[in-house]
LODREN-549293 format. One record per residue (C-alpha): residue in three letters; x, y, z; chain. Coordinates in steps of 0.001 Angstrom, whole numbers, plus 500000, padded with zeros to 6 digits. Example, Ala and Ser with C-alpha at 12.3 -4.5 7.8 and 13.67 -1.06 7.14 Angstrom:
2
PT  ALA  512300  495500  507800  A
PT  SER  513670  498940  507140  A
***
This chain:
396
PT  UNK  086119  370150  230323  A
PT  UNK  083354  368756  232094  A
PT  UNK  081528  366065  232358  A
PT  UNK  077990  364906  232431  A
PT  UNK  076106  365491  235324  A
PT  UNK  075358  362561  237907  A
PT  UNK  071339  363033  237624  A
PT  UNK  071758  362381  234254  A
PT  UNK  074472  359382  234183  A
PT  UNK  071859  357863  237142  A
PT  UNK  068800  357523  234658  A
PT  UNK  071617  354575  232890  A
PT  UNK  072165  352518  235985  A
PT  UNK  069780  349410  235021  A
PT  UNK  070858  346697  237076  A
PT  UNK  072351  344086  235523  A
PT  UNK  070437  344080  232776  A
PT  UNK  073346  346774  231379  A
PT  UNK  076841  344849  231930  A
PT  UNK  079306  347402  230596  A
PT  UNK  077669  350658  232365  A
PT  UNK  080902  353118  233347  A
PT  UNK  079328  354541  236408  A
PT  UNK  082743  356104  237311  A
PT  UNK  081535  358838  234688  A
PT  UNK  078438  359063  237320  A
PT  UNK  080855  360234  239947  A
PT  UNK  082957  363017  238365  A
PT  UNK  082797  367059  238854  A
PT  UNK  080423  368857  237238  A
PT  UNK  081240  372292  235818  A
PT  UNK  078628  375239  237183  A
PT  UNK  078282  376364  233275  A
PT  UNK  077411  373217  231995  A
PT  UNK  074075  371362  231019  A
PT  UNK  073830  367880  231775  A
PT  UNK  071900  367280  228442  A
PT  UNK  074720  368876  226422  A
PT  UNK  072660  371646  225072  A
PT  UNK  074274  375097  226114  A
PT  UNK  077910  376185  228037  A
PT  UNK  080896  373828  228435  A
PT  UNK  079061  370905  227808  A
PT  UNK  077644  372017  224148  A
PT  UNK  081652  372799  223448  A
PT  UNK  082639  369173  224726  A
PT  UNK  080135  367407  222870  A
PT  UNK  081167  368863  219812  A
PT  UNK  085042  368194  221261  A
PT  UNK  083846  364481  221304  A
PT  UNK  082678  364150  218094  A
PT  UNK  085298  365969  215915  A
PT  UNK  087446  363465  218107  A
PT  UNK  086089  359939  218714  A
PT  UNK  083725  360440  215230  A
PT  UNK  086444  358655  212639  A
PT  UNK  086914  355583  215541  A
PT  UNK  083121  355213  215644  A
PT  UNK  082341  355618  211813  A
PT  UNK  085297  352224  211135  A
PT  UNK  083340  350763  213949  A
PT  UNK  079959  350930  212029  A
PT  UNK  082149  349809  208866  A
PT  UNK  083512  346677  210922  A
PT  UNK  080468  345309  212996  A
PT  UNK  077296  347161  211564  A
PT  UNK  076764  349353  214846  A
PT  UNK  075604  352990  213708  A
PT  UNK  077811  354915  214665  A
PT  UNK  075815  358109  215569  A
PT  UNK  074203  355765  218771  A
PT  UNK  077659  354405  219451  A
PT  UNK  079215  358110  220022  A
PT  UNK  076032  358934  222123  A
PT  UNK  076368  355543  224394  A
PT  UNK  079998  356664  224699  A
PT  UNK  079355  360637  225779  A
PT  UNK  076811  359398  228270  A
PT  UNK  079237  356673  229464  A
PT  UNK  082409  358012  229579  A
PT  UNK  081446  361321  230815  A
PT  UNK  082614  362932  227613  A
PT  UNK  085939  360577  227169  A
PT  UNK  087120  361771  230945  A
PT  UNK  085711  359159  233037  A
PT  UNK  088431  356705  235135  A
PT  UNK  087989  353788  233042  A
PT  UNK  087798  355911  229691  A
PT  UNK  091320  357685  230282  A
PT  UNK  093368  354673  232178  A
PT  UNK  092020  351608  230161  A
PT  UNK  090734  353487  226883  A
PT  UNK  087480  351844  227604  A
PT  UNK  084315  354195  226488  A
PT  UNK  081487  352011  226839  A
PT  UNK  082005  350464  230252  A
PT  UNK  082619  347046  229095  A
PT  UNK  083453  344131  231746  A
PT  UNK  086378  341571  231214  A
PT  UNK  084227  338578  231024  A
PT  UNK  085723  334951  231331  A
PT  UNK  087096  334669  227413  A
PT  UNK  088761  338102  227837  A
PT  UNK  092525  337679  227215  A
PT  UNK  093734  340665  227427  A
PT  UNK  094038  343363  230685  A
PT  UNK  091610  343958  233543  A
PT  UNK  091537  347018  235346  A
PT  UNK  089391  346655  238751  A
PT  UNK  087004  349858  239031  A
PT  UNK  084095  350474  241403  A
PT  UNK  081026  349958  239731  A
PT  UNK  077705  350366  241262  A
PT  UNK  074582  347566  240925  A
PT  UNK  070900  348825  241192  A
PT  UNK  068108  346897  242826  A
PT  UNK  064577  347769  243593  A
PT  UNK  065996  348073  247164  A
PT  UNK  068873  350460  246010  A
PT  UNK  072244  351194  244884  A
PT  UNK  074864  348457  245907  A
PT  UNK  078912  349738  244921  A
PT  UNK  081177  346526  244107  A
PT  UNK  084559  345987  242636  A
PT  UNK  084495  344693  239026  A
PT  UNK  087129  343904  236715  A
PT  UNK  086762  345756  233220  A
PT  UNK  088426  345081  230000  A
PT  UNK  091789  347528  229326  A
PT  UNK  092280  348389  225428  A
PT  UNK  095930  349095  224728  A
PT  UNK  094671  352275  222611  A
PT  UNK  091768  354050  222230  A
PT  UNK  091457  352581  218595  A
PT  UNK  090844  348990  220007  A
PT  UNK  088329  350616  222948  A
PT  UNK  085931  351959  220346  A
PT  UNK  086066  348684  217941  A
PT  UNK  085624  346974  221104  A
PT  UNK  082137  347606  221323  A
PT  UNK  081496  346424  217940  A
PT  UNK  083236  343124  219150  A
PT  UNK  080887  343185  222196  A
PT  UNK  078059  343414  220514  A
PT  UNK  078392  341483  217592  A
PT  UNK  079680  338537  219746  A
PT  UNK  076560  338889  222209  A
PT  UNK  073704  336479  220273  A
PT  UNK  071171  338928  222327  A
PT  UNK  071321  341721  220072  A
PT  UNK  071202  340263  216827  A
PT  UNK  067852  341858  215696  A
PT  UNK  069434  345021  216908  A
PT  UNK  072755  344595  214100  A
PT  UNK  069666  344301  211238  A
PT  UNK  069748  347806  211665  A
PT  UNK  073170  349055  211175  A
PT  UNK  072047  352327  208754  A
PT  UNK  069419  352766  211524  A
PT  UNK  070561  354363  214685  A
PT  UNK  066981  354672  216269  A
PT  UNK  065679  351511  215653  A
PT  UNK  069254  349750  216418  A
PT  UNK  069155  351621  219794  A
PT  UNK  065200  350559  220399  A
PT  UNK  066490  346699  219702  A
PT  UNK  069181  346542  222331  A
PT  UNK  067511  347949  224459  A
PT  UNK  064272  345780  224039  A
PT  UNK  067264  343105  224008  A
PT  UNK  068170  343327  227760  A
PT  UNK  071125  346769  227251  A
PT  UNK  068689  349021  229987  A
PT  UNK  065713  348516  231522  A
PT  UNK  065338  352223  232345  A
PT  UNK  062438  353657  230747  A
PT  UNK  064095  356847  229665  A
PT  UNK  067251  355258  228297  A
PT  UNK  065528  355793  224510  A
PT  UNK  064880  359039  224401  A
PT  UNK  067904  360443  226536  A
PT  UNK  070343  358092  224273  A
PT  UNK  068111  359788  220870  A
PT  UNK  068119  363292  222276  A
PT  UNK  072286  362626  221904  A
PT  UNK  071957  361495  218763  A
PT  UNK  069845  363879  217395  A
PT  UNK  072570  366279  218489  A
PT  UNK  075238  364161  216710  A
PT  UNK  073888  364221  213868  A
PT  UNK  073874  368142  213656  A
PT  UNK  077154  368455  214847  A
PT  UNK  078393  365726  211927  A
PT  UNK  076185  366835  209470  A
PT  UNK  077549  370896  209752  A
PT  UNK  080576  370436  210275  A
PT  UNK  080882  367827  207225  A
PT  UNK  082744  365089  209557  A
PT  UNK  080637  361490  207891  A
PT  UNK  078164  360508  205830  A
PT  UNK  075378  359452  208016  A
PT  UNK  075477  355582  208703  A
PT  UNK  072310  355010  206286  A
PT  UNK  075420  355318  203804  A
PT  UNK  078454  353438  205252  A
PT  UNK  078647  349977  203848  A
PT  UNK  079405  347485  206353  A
PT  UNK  082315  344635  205886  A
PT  UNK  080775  341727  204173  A
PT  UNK  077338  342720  204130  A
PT  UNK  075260  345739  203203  A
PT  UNK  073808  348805  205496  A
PT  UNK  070895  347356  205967  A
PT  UNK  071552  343971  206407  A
PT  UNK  072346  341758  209769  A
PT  UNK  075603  341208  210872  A
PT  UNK  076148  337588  210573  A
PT  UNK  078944  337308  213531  A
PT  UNK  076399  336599  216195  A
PT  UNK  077699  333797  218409  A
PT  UNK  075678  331958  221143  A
PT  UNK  076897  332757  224702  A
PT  UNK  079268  329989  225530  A
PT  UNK  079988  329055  229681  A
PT  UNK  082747  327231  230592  A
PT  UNK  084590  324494  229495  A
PT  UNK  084824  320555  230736  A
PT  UNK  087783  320772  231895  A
PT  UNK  086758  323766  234326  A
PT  UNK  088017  326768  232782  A
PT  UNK  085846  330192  233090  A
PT  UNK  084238  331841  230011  A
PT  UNK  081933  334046  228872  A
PT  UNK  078438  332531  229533  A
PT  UNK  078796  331814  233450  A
PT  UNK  079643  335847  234087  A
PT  UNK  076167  336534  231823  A
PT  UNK  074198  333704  233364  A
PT  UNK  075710  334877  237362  A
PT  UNK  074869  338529  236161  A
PT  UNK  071243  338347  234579  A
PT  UNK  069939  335468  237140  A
PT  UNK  071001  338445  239753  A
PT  UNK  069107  341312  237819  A
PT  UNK  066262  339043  238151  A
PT  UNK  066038  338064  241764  A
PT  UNK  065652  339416  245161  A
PT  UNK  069168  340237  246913  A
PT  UNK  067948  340414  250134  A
PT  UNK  067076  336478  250216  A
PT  UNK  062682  337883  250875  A
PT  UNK  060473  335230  250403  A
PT  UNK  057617  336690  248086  A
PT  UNK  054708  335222  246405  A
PT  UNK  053831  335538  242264  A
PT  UNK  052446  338782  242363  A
PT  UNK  055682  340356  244645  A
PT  UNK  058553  339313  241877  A
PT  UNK  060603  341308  241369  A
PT  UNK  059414  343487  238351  A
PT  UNK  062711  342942  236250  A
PT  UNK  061770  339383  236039  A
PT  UNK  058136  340196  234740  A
PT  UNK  059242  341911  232457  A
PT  UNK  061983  339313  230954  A
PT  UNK  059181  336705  231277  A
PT  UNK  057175  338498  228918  A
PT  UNK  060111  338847  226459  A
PT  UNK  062438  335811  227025  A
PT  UNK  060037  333357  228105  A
PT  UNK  056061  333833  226897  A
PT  UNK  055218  330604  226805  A
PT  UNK  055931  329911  230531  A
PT  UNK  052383  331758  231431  A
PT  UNK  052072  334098  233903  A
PT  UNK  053097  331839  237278  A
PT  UNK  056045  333758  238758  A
PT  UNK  057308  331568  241689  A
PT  UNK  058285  327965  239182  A
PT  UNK  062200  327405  239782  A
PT  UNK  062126  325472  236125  A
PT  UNK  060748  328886  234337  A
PT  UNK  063093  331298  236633  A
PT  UNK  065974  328875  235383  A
PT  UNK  065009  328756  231797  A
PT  UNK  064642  332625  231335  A
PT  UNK  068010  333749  233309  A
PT  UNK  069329  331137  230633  A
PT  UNK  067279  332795  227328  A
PT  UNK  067849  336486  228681  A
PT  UNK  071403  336032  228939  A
PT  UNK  072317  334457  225696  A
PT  UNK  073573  331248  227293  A
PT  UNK  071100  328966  225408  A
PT  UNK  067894  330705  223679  A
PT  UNK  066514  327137  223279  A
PT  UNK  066571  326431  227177  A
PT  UNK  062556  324532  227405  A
PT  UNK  060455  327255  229340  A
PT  UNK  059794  325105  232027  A
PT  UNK  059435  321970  233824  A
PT  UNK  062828  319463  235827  A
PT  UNK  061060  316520  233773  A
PT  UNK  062193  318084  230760  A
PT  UNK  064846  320586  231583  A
PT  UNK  067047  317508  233175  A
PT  UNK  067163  314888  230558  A
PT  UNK  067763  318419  228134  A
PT  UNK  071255  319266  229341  A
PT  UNK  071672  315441  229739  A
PT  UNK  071000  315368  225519  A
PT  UNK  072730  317866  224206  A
PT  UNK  076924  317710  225064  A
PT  UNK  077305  319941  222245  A
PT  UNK  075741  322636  224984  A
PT  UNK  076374  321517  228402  A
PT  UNK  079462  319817  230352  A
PT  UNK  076865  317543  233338  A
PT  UNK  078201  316014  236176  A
PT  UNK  076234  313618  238047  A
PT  UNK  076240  313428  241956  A
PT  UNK  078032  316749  242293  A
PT  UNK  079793  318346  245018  A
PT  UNK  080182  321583  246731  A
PT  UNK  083892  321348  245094  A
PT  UNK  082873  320953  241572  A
PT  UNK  080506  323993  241462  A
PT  UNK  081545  327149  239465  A
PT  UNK  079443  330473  238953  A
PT  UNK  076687  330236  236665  A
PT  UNK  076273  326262  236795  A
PT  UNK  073064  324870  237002  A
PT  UNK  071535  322480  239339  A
PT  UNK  068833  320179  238752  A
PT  UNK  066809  316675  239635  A
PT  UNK  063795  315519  238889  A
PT  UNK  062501  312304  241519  A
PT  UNK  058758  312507  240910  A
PT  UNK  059153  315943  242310  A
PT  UNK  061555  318438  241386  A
PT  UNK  063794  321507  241769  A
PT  UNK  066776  323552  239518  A
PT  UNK  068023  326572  240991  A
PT  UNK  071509  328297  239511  A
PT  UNK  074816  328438  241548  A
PT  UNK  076467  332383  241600  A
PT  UNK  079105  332014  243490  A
PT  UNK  079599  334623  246427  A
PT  UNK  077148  337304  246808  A
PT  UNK  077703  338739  249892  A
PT  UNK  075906  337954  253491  A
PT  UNK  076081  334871  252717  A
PT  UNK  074334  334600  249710  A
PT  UNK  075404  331723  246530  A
PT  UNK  073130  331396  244639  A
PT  UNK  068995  332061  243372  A
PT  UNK  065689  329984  242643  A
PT  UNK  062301  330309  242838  A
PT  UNK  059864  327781  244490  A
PT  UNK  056890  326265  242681  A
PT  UNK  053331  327973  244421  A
PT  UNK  055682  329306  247292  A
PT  UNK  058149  332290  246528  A
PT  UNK  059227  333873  243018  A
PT  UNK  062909  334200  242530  A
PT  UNK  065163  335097  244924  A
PT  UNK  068983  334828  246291  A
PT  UNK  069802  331664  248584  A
PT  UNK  072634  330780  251298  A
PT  UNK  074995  327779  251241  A
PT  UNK  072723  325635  252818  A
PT  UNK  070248  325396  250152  A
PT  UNK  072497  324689  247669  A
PT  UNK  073821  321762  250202  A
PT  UNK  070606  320503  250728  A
PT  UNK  070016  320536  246569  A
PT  UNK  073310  318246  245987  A
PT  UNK  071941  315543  248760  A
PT  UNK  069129  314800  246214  A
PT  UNK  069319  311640  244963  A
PT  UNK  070063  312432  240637  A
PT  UNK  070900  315932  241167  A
PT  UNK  072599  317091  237783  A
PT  UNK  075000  319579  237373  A
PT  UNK  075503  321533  233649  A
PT  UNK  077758  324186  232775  A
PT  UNK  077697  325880  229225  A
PT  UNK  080202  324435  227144  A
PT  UNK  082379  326308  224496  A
PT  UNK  080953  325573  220897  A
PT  UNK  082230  325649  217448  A
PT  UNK  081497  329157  217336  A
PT  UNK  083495  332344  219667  A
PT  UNK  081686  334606  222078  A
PT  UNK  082712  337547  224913  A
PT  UNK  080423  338337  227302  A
***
């Protein structure tokens, strides 16, 4: 059979902003006779293949976590290349989903390929293995439902369109198609289900301990890591979105040359910071909002950002006088002397690269070398936090 073609699987790349994109599906053979939009040839035959396959998995999906199951099976064709993808057939994982730091069970390393402004960058990234296919497709229901990001989306569980609008207004693409290519495969599910009798649609599937209309109530907050130093979920989100959001070539740009990701998740994750695009405190505070880590992160200022993680140990592990040593991915640094700064730690980025801030009236966000996080712990008060694990689960 074959398998979508790569103009269409390219429209999906979206940066980080998507962090369980299968762009192995992007790389496969494409058969002369098929359509990449699944509309006539092979590919009409292997979307209806799909369906009569995958549509029982997808429908107790939707029954378990409240994710309709007619966008589910299109996210899947588009991501898995029609089930036949490398990290669909040797880890039985159909929506691309990355291990994450509470993942406990196997990681399979696949190439995966990162999209800037600048280009396409291909990396090695470890995705979550399902022992069966079963536990693949309820694994996106866990994803999502465990993601605090797409709550407003899981209000919607009878309501494939307007579920698919929320995650994506929620951070899942940034690619202005990704809509209406994801609906024009669900429009085409739905005809496939509805003749060939295979579900009632998901306006009539009741969801476990709630109704089809209803939110699912298993939202978690993104958690980070753990006092004692372990990795979890929130650091991977918080390394991944502050990423999406900055430069990766280090440029040093003023307000109006930000990058337009960040604009964008301004406008969403952080109104209230104004329209100034080069303030390390408001850079900091959306990566932290966008990525689920801590919606309540103030917008912007080190006056009141510092003495924040400082208050609240139910949210942060802080460290006082840190070293390079005690520095993890996705920790945040910050003092506040009379002047100022915060900037968040990645971890190694390539060329040199550890980390990204902004600067106050000088350059919007932006990756940053060892020697700027160096200089940042010399500050007399700097503060290190690290999302702690709550009372509640997540997986990033």
């Amino acid at each position: 059979m074959s398998t979508p073609a790569s103009a269409l699987d390219a429209r999906f790349f979206s940066g980080n902003y998507i962090e369980h994109f299968d762009p192995d599906a992007a790389t496969c053979s494409t058969s002369s006779t098929s359509s990449s939009d699944g509309s006539s040839g092979t590919a009409a035959e292997d979307l209806k293949d799909f369906v009569r396959k995958y549509v029982k998995m997808a429908v107790e999906t939707n029954k378990k976590y409240g994710t309709p199951y007619e966008t589910v099976l299109a996210q899947g064709v588009i991501e898995s290349g029609y089930g036949k993808s490398g990290l669909t057939v040797k880890a039985n994982n159909f929506h691309g989903i990355k291990a994450g730091g509470n993942w406990s069970g196997e990681v399979i390393d696949m190439e995966t390929e990162e999209e800037y402004a600048s280009g396409r960058t291909t990396i090695v990234d470890g995705f979550r293995k399902y022992p069966t296919v079963e536990a693949g497709w309820l694994g996106y229901g866990e994803f999502i439902t465990s993601n605090s990001r797409y709550s407003e989306a899981l209000k919607y569980p009878g309501d494939p369109r307007k579920y698919l609008q929320e995650i994506k207004n929620a951070g899942y693409a940034t690619d202005s198609q990704y809509v209406s290519t994801v609906t024009e495969y669900i429009d085409k599910i739905e005809q496939i289900v509805k003749e060939e009798n295979l579900s009632p649609p998901s306006s009539q599937i009741q969801v476990e301990g709630g109704n089809n209309n209803g939110a699912n109530t298993q939202n978690a907050s993104a958690t980070g890591c753990t006092a004692n130093g372990s990795k979890s979920a929130a650091g991977g989100s918080i390394v991944e979105t502050a990423k999406s959001l900055a430069w990766e070539d280090g440029r040093h740009v003023d307000s109006d040359g930000a990058k337009p990701e960040y604009k964008q998740a301004r406008q969403q994750y952080n109104p209230e910071a104004g329209g100034d695009y080069t303030d390390c405190g408001k850079y900091v505070a959306t990566v932290m909002r966008m990525s689920g880590a801590d919606p309540n992160y103030p917008p912007a200022g080190t006056a009141v950002q510092r003495p924040y993680v400082l208050s609240h140990p139910e949210k942060f592990y802080t460290k006082e006088s840190p070293g390079m040593s005690d520095l993890q991915p996705g920790d945040i640094l910050i003092y506040n002397n009379g002047q100022g700064h915060t900037l968040i730690y990645t971890g190694d980025l390539g060329n040199g690269f550890v980390g990204a801030q902004a600067s106050q009236f000088d350059y919007s966000p932006t990756y940053i070398k060892q020697g700027t996080v160096e200089w940042m712990l010399g500050n007399p008060g700097v503060v290190l936090a690290r999302t702690v694990n709550g009372n509640t689960q997540s997986k990033t």
